[in-house]
ChimeraX commands (.cxc) that place a marker at each C-alpha (Angstrom):
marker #1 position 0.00,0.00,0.00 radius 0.5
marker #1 position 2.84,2.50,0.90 radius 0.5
marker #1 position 3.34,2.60,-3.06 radius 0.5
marker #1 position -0.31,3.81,-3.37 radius 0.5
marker #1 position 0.70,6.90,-1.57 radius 0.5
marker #1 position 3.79,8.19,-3.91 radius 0.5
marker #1 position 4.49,11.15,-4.46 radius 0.5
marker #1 position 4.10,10.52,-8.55 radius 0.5
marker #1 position 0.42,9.13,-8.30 radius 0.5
marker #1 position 0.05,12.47,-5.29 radius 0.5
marker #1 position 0.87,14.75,-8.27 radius 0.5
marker #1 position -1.58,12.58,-10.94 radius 0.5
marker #1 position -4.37,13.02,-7.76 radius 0.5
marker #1 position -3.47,16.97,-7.71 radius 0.5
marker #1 position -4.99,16.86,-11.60 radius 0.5
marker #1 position -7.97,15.63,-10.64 radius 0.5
marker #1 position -8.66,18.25,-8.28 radius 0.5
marker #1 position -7.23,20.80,-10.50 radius 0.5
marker #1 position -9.95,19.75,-13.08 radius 0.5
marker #1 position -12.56,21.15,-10.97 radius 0.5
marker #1 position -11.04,24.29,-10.33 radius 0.5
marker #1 position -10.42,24.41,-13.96 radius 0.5
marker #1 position -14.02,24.14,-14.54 radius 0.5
marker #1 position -14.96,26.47,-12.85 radius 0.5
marker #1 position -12.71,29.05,-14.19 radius 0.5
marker #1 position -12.78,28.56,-17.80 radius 0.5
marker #1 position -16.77,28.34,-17.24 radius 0.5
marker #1 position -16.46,31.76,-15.56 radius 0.5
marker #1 position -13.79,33.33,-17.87 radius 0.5
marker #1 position -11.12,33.42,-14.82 radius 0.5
marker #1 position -8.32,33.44,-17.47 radius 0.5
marker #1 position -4.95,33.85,-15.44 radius 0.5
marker #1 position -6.36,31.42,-13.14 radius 0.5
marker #1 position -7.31,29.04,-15.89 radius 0.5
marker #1 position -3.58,29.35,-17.37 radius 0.5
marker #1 position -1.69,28.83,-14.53 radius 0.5
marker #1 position -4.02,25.68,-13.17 radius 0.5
marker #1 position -2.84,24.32,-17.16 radius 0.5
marker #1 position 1.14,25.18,-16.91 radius 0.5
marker #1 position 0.57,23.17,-12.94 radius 0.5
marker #1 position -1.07,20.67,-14.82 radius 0.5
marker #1 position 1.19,20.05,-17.37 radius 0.5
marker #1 position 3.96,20.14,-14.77 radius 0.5
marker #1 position 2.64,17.85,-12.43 radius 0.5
marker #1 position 2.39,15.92,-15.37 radius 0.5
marker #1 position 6.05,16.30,-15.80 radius 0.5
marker #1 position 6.94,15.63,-12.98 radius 0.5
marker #1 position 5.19,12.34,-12.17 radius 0.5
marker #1 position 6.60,10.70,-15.01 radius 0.5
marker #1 position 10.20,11.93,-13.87 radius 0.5
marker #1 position 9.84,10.96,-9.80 radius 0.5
marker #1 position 8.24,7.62,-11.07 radius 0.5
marker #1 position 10.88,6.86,-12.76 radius 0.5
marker #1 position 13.72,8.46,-11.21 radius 0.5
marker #1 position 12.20,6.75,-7.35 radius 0.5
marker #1 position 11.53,3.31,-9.57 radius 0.5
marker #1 position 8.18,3.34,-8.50 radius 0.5
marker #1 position 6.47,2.71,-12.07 radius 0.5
marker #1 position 3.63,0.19,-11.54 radius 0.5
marker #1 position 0.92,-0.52,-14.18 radius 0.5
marker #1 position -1.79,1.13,-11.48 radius 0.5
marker #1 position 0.17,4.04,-10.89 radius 0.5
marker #1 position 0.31,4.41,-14.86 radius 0.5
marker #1 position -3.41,3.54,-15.02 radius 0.5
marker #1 position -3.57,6.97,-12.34 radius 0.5
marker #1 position -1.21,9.36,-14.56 radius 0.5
marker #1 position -3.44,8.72,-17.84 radius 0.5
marker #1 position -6.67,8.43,-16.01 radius 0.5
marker #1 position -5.75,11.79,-14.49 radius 0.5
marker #1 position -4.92,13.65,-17.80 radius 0.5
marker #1 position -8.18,12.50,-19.44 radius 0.5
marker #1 position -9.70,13.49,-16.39 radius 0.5
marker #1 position -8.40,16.58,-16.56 radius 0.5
marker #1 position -8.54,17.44,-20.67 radius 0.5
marker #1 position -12.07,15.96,-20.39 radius 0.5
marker #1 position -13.33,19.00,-17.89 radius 0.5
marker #1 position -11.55,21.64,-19.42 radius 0.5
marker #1 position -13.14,20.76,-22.64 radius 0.5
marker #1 position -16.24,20.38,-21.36 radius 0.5
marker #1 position -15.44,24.03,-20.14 radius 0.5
marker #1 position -14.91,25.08,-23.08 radius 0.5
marker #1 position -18.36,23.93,-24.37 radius 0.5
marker #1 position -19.68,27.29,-22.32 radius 0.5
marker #1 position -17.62,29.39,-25.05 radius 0.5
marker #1 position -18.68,27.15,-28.15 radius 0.5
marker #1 position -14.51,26.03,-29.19 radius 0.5
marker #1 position -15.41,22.32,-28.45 radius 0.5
marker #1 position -17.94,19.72,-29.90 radius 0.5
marker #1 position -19.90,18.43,-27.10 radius 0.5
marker #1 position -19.03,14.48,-28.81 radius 0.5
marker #1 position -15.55,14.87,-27.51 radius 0.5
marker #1 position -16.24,15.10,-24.26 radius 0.5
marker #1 position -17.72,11.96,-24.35 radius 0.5
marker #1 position -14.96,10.10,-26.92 radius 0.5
marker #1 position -12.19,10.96,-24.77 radius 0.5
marker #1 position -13.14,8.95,-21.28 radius 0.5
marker #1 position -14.30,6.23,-23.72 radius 0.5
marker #1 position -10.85,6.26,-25.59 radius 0.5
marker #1 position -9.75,5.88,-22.38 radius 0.5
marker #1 position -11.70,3.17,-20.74 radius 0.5
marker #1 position -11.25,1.16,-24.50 radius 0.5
marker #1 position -7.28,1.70,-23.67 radius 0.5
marker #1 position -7.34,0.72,-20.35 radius 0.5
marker #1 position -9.51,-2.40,-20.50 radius 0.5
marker #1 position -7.98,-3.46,-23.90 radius 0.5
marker #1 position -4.39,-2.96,-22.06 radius 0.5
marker #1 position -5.52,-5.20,-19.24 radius 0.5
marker #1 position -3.84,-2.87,-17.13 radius 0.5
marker #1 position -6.48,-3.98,-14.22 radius 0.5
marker #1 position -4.86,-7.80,-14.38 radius 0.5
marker #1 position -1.63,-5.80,-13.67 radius 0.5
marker #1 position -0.46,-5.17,-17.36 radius 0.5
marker #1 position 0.71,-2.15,-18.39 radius 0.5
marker #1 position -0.71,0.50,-20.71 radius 0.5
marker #1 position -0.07,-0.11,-24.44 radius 0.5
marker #1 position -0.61,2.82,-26.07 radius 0.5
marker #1 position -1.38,3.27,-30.15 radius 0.5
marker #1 position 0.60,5.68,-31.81 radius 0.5
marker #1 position -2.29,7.28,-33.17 radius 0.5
marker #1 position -3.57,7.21,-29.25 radius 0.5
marker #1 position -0.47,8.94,-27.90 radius 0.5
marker #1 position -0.87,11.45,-30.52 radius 0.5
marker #1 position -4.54,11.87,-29.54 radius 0.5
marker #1 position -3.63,12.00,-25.65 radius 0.5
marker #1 position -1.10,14.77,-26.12 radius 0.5
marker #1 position -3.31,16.54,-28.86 radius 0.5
marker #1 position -6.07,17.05,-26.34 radius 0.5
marker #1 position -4.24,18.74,-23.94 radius 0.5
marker #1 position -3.18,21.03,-26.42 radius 0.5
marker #1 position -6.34,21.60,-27.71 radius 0.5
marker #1 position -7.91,21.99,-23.77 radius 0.5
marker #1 position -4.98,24.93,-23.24 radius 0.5
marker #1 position -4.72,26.85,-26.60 radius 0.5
marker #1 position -7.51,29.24,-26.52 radius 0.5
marker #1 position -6.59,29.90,-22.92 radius 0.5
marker #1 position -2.88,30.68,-23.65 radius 0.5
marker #1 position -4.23,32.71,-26.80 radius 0.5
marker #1 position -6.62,34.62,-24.30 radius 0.5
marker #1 position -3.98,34.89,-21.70 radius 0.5
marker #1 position -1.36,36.37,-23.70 radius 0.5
marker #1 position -3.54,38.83,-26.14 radius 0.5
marker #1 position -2.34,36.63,-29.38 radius 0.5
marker #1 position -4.96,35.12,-31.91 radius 0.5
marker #1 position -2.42,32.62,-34.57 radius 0.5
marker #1 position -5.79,30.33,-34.22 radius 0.5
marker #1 position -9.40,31.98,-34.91 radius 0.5
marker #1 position -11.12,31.05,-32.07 radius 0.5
marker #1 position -13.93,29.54,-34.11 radius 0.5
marker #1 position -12.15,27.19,-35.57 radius 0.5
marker #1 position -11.65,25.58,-32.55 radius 0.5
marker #1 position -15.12,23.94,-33.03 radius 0.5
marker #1 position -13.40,22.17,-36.17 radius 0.5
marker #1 position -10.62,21.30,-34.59 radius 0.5
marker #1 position -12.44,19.52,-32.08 radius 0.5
marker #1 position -14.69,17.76,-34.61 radius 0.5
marker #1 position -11.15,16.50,-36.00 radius 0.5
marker #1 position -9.92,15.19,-32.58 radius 0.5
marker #1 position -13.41,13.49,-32.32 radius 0.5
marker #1 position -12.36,11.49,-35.94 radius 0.5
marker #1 position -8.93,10.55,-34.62 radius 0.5
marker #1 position -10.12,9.49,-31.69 radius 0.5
marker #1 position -13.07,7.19,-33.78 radius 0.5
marker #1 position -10.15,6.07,-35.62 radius 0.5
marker #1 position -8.01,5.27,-33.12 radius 0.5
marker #1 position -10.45,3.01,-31.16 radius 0.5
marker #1 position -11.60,1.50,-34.41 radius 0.5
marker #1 position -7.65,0.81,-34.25 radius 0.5
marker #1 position -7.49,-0.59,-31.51 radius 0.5
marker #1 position -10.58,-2.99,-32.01 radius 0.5
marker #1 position -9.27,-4.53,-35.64 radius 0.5
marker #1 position -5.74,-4.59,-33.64 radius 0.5
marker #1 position -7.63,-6.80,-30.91 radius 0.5
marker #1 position -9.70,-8.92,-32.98 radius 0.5
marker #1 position -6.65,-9.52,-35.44 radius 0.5
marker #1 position -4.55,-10.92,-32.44 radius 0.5
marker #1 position -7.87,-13.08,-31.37 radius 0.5
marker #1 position -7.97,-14.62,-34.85 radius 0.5
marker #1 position -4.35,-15.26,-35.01 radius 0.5
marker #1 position -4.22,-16.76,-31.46 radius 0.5
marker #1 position -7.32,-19.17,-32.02 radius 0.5
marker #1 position -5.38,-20.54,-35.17 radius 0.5
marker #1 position -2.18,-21.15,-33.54 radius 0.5
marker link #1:1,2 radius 0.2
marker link #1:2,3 radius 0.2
marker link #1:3,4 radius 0.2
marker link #1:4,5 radius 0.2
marker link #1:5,6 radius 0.2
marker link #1:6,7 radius 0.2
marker link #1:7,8 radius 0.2
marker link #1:8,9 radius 0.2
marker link #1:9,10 radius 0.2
marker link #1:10,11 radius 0.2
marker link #1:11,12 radius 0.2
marker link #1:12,13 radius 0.2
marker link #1:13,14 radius 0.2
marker link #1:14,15 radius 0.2
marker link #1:15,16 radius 0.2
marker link #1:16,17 radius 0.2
marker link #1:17,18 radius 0.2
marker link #1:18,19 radius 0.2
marker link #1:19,20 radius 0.2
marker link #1:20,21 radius 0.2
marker link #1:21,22 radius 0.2
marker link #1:22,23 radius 0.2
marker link #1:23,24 radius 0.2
marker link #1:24,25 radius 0.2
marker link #1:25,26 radius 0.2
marker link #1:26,27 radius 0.2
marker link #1:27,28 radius 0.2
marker link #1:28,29 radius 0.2
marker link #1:29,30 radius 0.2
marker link #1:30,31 radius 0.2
marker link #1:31,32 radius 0.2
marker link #1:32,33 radius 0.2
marker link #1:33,34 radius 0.2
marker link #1:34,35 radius 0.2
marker link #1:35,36 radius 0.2
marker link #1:36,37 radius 0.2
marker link #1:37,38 radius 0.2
marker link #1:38,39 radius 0.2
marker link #1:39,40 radius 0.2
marker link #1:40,41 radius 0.2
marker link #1:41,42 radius 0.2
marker link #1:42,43 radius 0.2
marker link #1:43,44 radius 0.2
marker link #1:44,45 radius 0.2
marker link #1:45,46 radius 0.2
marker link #1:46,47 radius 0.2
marker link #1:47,48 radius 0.2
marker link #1:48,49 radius 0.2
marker link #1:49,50 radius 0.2
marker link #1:50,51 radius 0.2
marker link #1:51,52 radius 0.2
marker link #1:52,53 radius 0.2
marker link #1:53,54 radius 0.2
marker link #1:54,55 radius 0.2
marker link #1:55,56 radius 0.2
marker link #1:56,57 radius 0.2
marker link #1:57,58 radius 0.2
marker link #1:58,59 radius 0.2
marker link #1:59,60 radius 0.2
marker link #1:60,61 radius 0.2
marker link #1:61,62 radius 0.2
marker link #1:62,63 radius 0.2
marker link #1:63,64 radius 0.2
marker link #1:64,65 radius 0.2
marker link #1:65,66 radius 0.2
marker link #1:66,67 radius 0.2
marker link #1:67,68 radius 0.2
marker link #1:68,69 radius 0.2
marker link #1:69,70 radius 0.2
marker link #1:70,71 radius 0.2
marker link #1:71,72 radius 0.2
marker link #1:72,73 radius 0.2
marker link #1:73,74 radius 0.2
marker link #1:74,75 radius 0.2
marker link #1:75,76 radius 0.2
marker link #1:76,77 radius 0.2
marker link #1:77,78 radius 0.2
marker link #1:78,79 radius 0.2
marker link #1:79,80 radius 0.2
marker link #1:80,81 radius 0.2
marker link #1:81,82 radius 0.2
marker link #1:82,83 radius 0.2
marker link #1:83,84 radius 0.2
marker link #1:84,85 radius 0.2
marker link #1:85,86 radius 0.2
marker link #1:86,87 radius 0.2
marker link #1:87,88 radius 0.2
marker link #1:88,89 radius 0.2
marker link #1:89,90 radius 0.2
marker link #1:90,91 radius 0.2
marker link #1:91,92 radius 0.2
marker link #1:92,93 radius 0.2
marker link #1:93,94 radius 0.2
marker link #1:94,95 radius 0.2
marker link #1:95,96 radius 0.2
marker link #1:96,97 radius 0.2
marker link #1:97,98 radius 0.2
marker link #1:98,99 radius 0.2
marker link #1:99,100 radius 0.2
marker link #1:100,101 radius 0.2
marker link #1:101,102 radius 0.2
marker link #1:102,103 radius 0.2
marker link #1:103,104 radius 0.2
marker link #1:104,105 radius 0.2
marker link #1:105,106 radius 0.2
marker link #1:106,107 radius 0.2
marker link #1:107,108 radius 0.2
marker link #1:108,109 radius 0.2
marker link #1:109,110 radius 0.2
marker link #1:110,111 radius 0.2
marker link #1:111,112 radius 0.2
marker link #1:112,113 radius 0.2
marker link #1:113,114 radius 0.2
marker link #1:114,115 radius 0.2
marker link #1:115,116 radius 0.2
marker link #1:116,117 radius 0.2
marker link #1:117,118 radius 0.2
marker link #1:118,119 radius 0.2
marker link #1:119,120 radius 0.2
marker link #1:120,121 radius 0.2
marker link #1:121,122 radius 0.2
marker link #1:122,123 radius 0.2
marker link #1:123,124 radius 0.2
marker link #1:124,125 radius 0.2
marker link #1:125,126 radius 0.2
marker link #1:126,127 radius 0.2
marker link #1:127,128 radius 0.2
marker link #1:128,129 radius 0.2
marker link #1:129,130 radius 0.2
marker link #1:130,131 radius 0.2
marker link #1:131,132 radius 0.2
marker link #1:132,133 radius 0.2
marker link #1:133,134 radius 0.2
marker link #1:134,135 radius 0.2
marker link #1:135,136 radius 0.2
marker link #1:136,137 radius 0.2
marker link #1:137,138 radius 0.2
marker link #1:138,139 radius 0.2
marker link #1:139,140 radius 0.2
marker link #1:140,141 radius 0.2
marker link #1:141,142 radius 0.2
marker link #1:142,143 radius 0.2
marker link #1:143,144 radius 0.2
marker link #1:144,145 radius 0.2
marker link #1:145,146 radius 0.2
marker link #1:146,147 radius 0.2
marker link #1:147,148 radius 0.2
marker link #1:148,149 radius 0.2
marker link #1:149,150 radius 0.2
marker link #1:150,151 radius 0.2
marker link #1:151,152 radius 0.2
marker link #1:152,153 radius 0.2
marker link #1:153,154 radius 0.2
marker link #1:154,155 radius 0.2
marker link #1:155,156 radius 0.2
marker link #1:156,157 radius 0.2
marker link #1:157,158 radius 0.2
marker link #1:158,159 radius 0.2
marker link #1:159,160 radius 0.2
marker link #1:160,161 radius 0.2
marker link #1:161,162 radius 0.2
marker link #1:162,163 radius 0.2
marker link #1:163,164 radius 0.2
marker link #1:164,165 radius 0.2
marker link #1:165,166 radius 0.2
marker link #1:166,167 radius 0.2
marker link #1:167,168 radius 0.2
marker link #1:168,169 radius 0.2
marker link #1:169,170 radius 0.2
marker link #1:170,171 radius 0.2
marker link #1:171,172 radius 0.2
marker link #1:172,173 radius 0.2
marker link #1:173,174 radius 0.2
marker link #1:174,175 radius 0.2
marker link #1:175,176 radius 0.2
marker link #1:176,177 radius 0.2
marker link #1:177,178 radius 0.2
marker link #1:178,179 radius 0.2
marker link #1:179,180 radius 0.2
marker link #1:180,181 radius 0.2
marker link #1:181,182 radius 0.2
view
């Protein structure tokens, strides 16, 4: 149990309540608040990874905690940003069940660790960059994207992320078919 209580999966628990908080200010257009709850997020983020590694305390539950965290945390501030029209409300829904598909498919609850698609960990770090650019735009007085094409955008993550879990289902049925003939 003492491993339960790390400091890495501390930080990954820290993004969870940040996503509240995060809520609450993107909902109520709290924009310095909003960006610096994103640069502590992506830091803790960091920093987890690091101090797991670095203490050799990576476990397939604590990485199960870091990833459930993150989509945790991009799911509510896109859901946020549904108040201001940048993100389809689809998305919202896609990413927890991109998730959930990744971690059950990984078998990360039998102790396994997360196998992540390429097109996945594209999609993972895509929609935390999506989730913070219109706040850093707003933050620092500097349109490069219109802000309603952020609606598009979105609609694009949702694909990728259709994609990627119809990926991950032919991937998973493919190794079925091949095991049941060997």
């Amino acid at each position: 149990m003492p491993q339960l209580m790390s400091v890495p999966n501390l930080l990954s628990l820290s993004r969870i309540i940040m996503a509240g908080f995060m809520y609450w200010a993107v909902s109520g257009s709290e924009w310095y608040i909003a960006v610096t709850i994103l640069w502590l997020a992506i830091f803790t983020d960091v920093l987890d990874g690091y101090l797991a590694r670095r203490q050799e305390v990576l476990t397939p539950l604590g990485g199960l905690f870091d990833h459930g965290s993150d989509a945790i945390f991009v799911t509510v501030t896109i859901a946020a940003h549904l108040q201001h029209e940048w993100a389809p409300l689809l998305l919202v829904f896609m990413i927890p069940a991109a998730f959930l598909q990744y971690m059950l498919d990984s078998k990360t609850l039998a102790g396994q660790p997360l196998r992540a698609s390429a097109l996945g960990r594209y999609n993972g770090i895509s929609y935390f960059v999506f989730a913070g650019f219109p706040i850093m735009q707003i933050t620092l007085g500097i349109t490069l994207i219109p802000f309603d094409w952020f609606i598009w955008i979105g609609w694009g993550l949702v694909l990728t992320t259709a994609t990627s879990m119809l990926d991950r289902v032919v991937t998973l049925l493919s190794s079925r078919v091949a095991d049941d003939q060997d």
